[in-house]
N, CA, C and O atoms as a DFTB+ gen file, in Angstrom:
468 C
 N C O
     1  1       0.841      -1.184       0.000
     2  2       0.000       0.000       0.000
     3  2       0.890       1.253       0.000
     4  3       1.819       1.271       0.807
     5  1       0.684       2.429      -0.916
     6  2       1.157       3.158      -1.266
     7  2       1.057       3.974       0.272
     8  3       0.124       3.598       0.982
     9  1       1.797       4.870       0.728
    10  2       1.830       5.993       2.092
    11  2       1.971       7.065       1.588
    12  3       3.007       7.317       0.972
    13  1       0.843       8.087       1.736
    14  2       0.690       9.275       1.033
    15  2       0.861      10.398       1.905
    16  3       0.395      10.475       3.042
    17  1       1.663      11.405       1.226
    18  2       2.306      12.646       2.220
    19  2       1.744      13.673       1.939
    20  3       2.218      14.643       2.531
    21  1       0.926      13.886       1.281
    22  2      -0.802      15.021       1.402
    23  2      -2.185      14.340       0.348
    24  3      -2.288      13.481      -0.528
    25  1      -2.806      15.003       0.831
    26  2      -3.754      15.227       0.233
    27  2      -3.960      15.061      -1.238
    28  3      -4.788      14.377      -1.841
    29  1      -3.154      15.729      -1.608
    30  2      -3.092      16.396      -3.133
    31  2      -2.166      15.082      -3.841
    32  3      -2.085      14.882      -5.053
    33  1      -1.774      14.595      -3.207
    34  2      -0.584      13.216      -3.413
    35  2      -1.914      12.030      -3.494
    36  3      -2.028      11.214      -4.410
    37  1      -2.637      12.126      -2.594
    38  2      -3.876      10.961      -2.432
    39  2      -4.731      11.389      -3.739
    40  3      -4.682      10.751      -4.790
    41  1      -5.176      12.043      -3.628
    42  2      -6.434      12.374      -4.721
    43  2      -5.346      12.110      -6.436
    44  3      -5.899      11.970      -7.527
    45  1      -4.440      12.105      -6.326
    46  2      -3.974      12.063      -7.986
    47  2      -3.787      10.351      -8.211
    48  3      -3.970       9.894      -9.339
    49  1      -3.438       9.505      -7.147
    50  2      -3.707       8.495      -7.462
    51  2      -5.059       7.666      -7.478
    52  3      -5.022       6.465      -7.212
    53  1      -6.312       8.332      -7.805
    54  2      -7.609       7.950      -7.541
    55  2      -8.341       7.487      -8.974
    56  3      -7.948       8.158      -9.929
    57  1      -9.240       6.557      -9.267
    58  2      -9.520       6.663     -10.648
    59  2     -10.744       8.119     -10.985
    60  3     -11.093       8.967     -10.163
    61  1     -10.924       8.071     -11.593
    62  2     -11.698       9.875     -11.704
    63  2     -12.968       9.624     -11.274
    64  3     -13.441      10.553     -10.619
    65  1     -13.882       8.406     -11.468
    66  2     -15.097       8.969     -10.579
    67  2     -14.890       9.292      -8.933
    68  3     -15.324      10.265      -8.317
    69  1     -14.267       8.415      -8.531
    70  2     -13.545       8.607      -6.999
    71  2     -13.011       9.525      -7.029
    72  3     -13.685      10.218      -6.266
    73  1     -12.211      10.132      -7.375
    74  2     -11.578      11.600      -7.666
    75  2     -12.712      12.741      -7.358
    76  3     -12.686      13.330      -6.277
    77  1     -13.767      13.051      -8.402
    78  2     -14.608      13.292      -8.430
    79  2     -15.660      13.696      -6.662
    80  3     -16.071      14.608      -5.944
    81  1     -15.608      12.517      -6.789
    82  2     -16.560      12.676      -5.076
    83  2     -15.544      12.662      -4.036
    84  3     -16.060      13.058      -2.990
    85  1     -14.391      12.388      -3.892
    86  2     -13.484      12.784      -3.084
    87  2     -13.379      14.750      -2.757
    88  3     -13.349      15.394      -1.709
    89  1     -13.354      15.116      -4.056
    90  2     -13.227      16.425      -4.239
    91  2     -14.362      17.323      -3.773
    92  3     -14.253      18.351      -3.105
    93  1     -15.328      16.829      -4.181
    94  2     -16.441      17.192      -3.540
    95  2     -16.679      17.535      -1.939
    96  3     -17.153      18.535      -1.399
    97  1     -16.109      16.182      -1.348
    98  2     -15.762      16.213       0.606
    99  2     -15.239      16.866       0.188
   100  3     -15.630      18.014      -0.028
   101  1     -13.982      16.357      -0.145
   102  2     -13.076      17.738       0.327
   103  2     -13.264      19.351       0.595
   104  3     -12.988      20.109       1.526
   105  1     -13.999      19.512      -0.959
   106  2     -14.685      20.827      -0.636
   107  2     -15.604      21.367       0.428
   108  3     -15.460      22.489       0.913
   109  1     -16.623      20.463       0.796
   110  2     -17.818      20.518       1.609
   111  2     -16.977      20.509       3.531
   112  3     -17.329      21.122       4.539
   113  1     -15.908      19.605       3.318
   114  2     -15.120      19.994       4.498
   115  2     -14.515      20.988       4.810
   116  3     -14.589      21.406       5.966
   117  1     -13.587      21.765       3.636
   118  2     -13.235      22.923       4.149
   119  2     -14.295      24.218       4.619
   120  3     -14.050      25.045       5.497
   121  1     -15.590      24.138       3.736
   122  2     -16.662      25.216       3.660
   123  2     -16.815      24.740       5.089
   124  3     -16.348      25.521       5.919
   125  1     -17.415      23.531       5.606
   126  2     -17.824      23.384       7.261
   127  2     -16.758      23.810       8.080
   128  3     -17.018      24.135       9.239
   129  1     -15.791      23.852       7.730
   130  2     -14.680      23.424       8.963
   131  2     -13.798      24.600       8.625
   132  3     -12.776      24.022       8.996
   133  1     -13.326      25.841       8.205
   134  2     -12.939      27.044       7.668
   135  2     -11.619      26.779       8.243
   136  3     -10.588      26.863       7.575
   137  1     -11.651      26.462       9.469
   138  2     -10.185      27.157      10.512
   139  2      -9.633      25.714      10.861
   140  3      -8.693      25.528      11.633
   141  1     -10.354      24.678      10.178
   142  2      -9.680      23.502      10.336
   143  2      -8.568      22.968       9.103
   144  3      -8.772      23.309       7.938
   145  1      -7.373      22.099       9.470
   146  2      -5.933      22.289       8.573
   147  2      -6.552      20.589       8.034
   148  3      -7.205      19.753       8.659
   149  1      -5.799      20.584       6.099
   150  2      -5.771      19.286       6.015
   151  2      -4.584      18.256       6.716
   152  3      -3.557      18.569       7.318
   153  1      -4.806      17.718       6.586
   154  2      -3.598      16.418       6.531
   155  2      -3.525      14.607       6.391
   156  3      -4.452      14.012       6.940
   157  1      -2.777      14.013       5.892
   158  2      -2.944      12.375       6.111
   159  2      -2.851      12.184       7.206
   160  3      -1.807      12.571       7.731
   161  1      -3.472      11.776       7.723
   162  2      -4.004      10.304       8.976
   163  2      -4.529       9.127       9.063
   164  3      -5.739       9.140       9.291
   165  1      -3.907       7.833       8.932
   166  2      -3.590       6.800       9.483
   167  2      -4.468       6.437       7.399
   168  3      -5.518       5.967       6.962
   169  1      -2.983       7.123       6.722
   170  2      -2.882       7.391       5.286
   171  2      -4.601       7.554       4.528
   172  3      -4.864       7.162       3.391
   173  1      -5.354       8.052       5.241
   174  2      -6.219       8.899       4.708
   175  2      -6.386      10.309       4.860
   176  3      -5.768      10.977       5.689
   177  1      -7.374      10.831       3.912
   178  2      -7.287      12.700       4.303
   179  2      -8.355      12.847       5.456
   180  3      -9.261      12.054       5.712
   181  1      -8.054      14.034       6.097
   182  2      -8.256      14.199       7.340
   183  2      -8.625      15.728       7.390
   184  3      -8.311      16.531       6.512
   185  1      -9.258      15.995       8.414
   186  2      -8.944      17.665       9.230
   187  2      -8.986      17.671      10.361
   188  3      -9.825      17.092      11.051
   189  1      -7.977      18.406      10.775
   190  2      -8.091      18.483      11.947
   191  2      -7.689      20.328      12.595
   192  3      -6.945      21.187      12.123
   193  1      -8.456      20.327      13.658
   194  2      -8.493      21.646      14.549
   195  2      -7.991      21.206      16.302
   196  3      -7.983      20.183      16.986
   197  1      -7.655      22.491      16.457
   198  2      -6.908      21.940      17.816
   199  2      -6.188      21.472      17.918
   200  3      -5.876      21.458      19.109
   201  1      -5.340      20.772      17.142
   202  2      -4.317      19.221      16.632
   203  2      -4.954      18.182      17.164
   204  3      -4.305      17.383      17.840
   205  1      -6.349      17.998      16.958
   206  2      -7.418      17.008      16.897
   207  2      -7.981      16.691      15.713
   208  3      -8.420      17.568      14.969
   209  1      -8.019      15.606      15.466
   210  2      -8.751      15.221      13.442
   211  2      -9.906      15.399      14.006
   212  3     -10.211      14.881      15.080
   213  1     -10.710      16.209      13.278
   214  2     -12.246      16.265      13.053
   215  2     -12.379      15.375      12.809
   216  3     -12.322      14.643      13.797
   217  1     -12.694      14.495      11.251
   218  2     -13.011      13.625      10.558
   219  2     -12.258      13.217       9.695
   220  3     -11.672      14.183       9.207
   221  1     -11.943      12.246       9.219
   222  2     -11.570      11.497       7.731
   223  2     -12.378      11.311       6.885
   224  3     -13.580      11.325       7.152
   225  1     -11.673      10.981       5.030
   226  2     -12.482       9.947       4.480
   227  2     -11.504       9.252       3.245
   228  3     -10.482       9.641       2.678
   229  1     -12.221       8.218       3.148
   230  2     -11.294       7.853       1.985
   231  2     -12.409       7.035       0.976
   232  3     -13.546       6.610       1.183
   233  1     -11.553       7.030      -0.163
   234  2     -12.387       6.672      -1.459
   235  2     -12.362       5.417      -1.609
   236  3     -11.431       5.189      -2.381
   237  1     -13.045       4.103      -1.195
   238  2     -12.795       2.760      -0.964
   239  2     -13.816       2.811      -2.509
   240  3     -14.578       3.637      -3.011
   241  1     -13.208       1.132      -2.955
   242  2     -14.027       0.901      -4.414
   243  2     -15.484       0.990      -4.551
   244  3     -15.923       1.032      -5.700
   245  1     -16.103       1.017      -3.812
   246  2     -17.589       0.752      -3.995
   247  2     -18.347       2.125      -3.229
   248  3     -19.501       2.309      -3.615
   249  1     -17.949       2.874      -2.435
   250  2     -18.404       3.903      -1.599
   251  2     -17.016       4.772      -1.011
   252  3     -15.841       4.405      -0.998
   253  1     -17.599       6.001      -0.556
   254  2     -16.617       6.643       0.311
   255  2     -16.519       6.534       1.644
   256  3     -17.385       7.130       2.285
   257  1     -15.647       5.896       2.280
   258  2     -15.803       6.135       3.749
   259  2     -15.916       7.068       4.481
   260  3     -14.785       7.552       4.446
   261  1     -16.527       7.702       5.166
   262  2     -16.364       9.263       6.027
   263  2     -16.502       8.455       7.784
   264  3     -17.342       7.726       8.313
   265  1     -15.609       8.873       8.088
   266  2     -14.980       8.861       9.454
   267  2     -15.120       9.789      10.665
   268  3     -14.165      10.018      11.406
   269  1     -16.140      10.230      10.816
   270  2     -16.520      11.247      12.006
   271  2     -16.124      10.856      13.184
   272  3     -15.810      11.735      13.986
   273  1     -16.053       9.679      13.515
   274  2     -15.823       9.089      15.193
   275  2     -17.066       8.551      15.329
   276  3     -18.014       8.628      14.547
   277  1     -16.972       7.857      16.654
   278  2     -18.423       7.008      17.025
   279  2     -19.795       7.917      17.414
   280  3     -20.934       7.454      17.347
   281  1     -19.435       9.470      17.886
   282  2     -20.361      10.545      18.812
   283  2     -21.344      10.456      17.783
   284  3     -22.473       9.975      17.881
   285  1     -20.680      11.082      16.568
   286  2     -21.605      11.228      15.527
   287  2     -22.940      10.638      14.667
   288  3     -23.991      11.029      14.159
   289  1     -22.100       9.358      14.881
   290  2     -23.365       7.843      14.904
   291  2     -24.477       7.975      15.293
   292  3     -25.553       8.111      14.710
   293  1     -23.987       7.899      17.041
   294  2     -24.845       8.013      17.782
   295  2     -25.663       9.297      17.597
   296  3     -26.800       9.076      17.179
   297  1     -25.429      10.299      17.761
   298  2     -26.228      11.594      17.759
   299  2     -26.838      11.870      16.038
   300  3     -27.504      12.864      15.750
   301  1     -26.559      11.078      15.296
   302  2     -27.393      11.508      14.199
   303  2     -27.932      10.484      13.799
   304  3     -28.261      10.541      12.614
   305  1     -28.224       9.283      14.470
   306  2     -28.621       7.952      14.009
   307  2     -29.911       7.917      13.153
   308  3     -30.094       7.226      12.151
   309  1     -31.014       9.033      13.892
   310  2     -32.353       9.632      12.889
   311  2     -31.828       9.411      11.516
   312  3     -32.220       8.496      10.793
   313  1     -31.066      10.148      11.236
   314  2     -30.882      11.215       9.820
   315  2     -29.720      10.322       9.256
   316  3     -29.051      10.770       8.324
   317  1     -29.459       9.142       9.748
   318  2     -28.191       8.016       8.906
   319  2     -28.825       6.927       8.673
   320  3     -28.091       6.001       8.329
   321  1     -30.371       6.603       8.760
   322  2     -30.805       5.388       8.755
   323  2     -30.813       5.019       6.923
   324  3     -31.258       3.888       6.727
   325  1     -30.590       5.428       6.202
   326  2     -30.604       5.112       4.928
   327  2     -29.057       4.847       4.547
   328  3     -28.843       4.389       3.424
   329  1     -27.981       5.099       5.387
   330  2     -26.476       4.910       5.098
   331  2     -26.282       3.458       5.860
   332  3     -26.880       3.044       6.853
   333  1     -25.419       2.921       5.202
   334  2     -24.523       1.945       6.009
   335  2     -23.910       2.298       6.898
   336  3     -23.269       3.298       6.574
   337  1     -23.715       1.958       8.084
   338  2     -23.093       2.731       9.211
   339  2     -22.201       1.629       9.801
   340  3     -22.559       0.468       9.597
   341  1     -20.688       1.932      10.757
   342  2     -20.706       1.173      11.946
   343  2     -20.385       1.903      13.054
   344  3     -20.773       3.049      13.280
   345  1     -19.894       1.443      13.532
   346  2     -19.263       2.096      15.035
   347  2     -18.627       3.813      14.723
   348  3     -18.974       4.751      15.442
   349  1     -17.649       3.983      13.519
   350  2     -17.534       5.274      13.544
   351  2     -17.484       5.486      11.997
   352  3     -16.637       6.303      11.638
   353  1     -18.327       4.830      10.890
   354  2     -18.066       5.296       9.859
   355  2     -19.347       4.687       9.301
   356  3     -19.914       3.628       9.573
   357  1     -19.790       6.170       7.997
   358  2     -20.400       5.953       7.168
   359  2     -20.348       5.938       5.760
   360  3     -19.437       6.613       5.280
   361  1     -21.059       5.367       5.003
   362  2     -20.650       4.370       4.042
   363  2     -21.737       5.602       2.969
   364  3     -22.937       5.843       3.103
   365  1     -20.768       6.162       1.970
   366  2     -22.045       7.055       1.394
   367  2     -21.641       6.223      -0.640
   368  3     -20.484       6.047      -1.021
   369  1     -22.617       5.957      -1.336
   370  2     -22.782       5.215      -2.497
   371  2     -22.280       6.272      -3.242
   372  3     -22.763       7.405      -3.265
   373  1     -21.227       5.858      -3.900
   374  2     -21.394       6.867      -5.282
   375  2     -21.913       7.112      -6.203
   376  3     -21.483       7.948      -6.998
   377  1     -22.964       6.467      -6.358
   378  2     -23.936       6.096      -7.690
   379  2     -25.170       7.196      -6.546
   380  3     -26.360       7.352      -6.818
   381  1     -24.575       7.709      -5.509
   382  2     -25.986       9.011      -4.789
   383  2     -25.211       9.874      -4.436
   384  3     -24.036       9.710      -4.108
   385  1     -26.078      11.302      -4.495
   386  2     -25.209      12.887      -4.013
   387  2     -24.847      12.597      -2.756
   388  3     -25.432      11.743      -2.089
   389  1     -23.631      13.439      -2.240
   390  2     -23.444      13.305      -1.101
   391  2     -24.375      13.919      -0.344
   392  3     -24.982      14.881      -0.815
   393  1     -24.697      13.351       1.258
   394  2     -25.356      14.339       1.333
   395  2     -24.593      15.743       2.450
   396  3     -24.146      15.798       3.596
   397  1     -24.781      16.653       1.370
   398  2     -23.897      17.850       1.900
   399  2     -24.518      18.767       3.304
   400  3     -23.825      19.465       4.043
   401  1     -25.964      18.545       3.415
   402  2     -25.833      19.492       4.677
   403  2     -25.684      18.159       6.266
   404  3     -25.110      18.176       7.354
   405  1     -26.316      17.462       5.733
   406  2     -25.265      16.365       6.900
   407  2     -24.300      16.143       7.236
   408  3     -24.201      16.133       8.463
   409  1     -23.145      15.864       6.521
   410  2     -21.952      16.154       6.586
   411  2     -21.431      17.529       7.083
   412  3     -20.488      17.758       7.840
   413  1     -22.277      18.381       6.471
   414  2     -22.107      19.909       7.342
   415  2     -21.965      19.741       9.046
   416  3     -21.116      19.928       9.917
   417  1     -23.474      19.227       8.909
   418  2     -23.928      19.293      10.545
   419  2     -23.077      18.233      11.119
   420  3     -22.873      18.508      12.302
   421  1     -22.485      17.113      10.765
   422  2     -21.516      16.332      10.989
   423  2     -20.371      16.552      11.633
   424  3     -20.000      16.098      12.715
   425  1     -19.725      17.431      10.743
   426  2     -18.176      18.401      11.056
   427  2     -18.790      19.359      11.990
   428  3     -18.053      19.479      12.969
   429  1     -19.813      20.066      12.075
   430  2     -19.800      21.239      12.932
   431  2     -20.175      20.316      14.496
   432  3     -19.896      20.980      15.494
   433  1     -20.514      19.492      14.665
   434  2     -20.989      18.446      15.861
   435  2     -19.515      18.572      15.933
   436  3     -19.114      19.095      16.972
   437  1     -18.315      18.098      14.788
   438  2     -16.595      17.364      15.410
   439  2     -16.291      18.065      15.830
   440  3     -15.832      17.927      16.964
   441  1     -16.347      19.722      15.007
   442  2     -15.359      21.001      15.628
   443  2     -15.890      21.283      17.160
   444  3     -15.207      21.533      18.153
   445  1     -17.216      21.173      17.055
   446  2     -17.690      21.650      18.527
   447  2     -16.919      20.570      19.645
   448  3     -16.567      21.045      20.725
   449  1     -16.658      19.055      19.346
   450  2     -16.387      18.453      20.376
   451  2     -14.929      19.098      20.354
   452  3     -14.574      19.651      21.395
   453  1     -14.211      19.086      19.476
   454  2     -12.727      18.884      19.337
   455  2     -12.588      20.632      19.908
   456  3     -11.444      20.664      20.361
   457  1     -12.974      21.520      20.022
   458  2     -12.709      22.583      20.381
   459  2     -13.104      22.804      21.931
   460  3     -12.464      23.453      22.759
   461  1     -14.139      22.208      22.091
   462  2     -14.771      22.275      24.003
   463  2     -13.894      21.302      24.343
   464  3     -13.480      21.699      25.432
   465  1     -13.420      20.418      24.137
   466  2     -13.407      18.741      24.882
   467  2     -11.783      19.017      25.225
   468  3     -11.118      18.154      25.798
């Protein structure tokens, strides 16, 4: 397995529909998360604030993983019942839009923990 030293290093080895919706998070993360920095973590992309990772995600073959932590699960379990879920990750189809104001409210739930906690 390849070990990737940004972001911009990860996304060029991607095939382009993955590319594609990778870019998309990506975008939708920085708009939520403004004052939060990228970086690889545990060789996926990441943000983190505080020198705490908000969230991850990575572009697995069949879906994107997004990595919020377990809080998030739990506290949005309503509004994830149509995603694959486990303990701290959800499973979003690429063949469906992301959904962008969840993921909003997602990251703004991380920054709030990672900034109080």
């Amino acid at each position: 397995m390849k070990k990737y030293a940004s972001i911009a290093e990860y996304m060029t080895n991607l095939p382009e529909m993955q590319k594609t919706v990778a870019q998309i998070m990506r975008d939708l993360l920085a708009d939520a998360a403004p004052k939060a920095r990228e970086k690889i973590s545990y060789n996926m992309p990441a943000i983190e604030q505080n020198g705490k990772v908000v969230v991850y995600f990575d572009a697995g073959k069949d879906h994107l993983g997004f990595y919020p932590t377990a809080d998030p699960i739990v506290a949005f379990a309503d509004q994830l019942k149509e995603y694959k879920t486990s303990k701290g990750t959800i499973q979003l189809a690429y063949d469906q839009p992301l959904p962008a104001k969840l993921i909003c409210e997602i990251v703004a739930f991380r920054v709030d923990q990672v900034t109080k906690g």
